[in-house]
N, C-alpha and C positions, 0 to 999 in steps of 0.2 A: 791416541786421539783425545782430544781436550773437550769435554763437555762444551759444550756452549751455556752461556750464563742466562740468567731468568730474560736477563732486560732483552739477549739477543732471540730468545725465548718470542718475546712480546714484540717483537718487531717483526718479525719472520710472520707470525699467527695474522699480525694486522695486515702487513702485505698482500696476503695468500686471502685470506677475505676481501680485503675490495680488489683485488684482481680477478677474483673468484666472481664476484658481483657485477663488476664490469663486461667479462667475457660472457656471462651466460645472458647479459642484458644483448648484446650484443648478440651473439646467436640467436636468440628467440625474437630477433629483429628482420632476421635474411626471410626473404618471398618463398613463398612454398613453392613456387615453380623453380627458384634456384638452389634451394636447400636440396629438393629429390636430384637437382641436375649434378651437384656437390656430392651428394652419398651416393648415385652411381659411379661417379668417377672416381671415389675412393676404394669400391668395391670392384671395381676395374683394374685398377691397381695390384688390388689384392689376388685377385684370378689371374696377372700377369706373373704374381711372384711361383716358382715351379715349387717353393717349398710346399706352399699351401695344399697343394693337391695334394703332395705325398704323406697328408695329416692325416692320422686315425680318426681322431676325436678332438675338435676344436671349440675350446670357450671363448665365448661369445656375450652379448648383452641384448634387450631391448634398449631401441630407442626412447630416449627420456626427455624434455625441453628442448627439442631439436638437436639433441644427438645427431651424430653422423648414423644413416639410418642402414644397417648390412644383412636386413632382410631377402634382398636379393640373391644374397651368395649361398640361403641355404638350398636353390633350385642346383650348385653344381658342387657339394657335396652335403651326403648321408648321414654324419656324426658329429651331432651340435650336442653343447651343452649350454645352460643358460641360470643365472647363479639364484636364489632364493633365498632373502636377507630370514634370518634366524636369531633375534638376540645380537650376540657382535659379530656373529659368523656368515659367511656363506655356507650354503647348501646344493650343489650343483648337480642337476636335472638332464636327462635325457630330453632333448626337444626335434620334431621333428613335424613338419604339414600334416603328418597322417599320426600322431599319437591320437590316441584316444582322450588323454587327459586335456583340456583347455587350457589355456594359459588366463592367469586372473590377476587383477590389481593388488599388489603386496602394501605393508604397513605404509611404503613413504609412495604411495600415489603409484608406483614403477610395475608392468607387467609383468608376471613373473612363473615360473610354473605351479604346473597345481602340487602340491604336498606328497597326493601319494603319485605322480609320476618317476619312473626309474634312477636313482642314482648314476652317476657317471662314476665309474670305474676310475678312479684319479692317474690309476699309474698307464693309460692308454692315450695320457694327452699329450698333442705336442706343438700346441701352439693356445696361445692364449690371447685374444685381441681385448684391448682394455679400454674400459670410456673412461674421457677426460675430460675436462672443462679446458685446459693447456698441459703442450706438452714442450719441451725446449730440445735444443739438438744433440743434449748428451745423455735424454732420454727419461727424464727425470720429468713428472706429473705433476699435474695440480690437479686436486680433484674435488669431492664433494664435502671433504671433513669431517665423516664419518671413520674413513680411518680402515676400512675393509679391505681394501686393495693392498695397504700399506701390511696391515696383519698377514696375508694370503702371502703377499711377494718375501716376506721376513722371514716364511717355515723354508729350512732345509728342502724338503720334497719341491720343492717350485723352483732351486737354484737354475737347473740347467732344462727350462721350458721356456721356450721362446717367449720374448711378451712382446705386443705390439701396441703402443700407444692409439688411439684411432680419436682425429681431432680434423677441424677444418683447418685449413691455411693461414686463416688470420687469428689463429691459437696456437699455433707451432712457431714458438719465440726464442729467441738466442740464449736467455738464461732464466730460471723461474727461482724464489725465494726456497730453500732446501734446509730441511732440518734433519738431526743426527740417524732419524729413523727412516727417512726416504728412500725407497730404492728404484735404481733406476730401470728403466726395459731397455730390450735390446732394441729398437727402432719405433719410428711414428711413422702413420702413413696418415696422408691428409690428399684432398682431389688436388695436388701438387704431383705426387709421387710416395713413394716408399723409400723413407732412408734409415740408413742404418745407424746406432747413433754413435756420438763422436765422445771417445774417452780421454 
């Protein structure tokens, strides 16, 4: 594989910026009555796929800038986890309606669990639902430029755990600007459908 050069470096970084600015201007613009109507049908979705039930233990996100909101889906399963920014790391929390710990506002504004609520067991997970700002059809993210998803999806232990994009329909685009560190998940789902992505 051939490095890519500084300039394509810099073209890629500016791209993924004002597409990044554009999309998230643009979601924090949809009506609140069609945004919940959006993230139930995505979460519909997801309860239609038979993998999902067969999940031990699925990561998950809070809703952030009108994320696609999958609050829902922890009424029809039991073992959520939900990630806790740390420095450059996530930290991933046992969550659930009835923990005892609260969930609290973390460093960048985002809910998050409380510190000493329970670790999730990493080797019991088998599905991972990811938030994006965009995702394209060969499954490949845009995301916040922190770089967190990008680290997490890069460790060996995460090769063969499902990942799912989770984006609205008019951020699931044909092709997004992709650098050497990228990696893609296996599908997006958006209130469209659930697809698998295209290699």
């Amino acid at each position: 594989m051939i490095d890519p050069s500084p300039s394509q470096l810099d073209l890629n970084h500016e791209a993924k910026v004002n597409l990044r600015q554009r999309l998230i201007k643009a979601r924090q613009s949809i009506p609140p009555q069609v945004w919940r109507q959006k993230s139930d049908r995505v979460c519909d979705h997801l309860l239609s796929w038979d993998y999902f039930h067969r999940c031990r233990v699925i990561l998950a996100y809070t809703s952030f800038r009108q994320e696609v909101d999958l609050s829902p889906l922890t009424q029809h399963h039991a073992h959520w986890g939900l990630p806790r920014c740390v420095g450059k790391q996530m930290h991933w929390h046992y969550w659930s309606a009835q923990t005892q710990w609260p969930l609290q506002k973390g460093a960048y504004g985002i809910v998050e669990p409380h510190p000493q609520s329970p670790l999730v067991d990493l080797s019991q997970v088998d599905l991972l639902l990811v938030p994006a700002v965009a995702c394209d059809v060969r499954g490949y993210r845009l995301g916040y430029g922190g770089g967190y998803y990008d680290r997490l999806l890069g460790k060996a232990e995460w090769q063969n755990v499902p990942t799912i994009g989770i984006v609205f329909e008019c951020a699931r685009l044909p092709n997004l600007p992709k650098d050497v560190w990228d990696r893609p998940m296996q599908g997006v789902c958006s209130e469209s459908g659930l697809f698998m992505a295209r290699r």
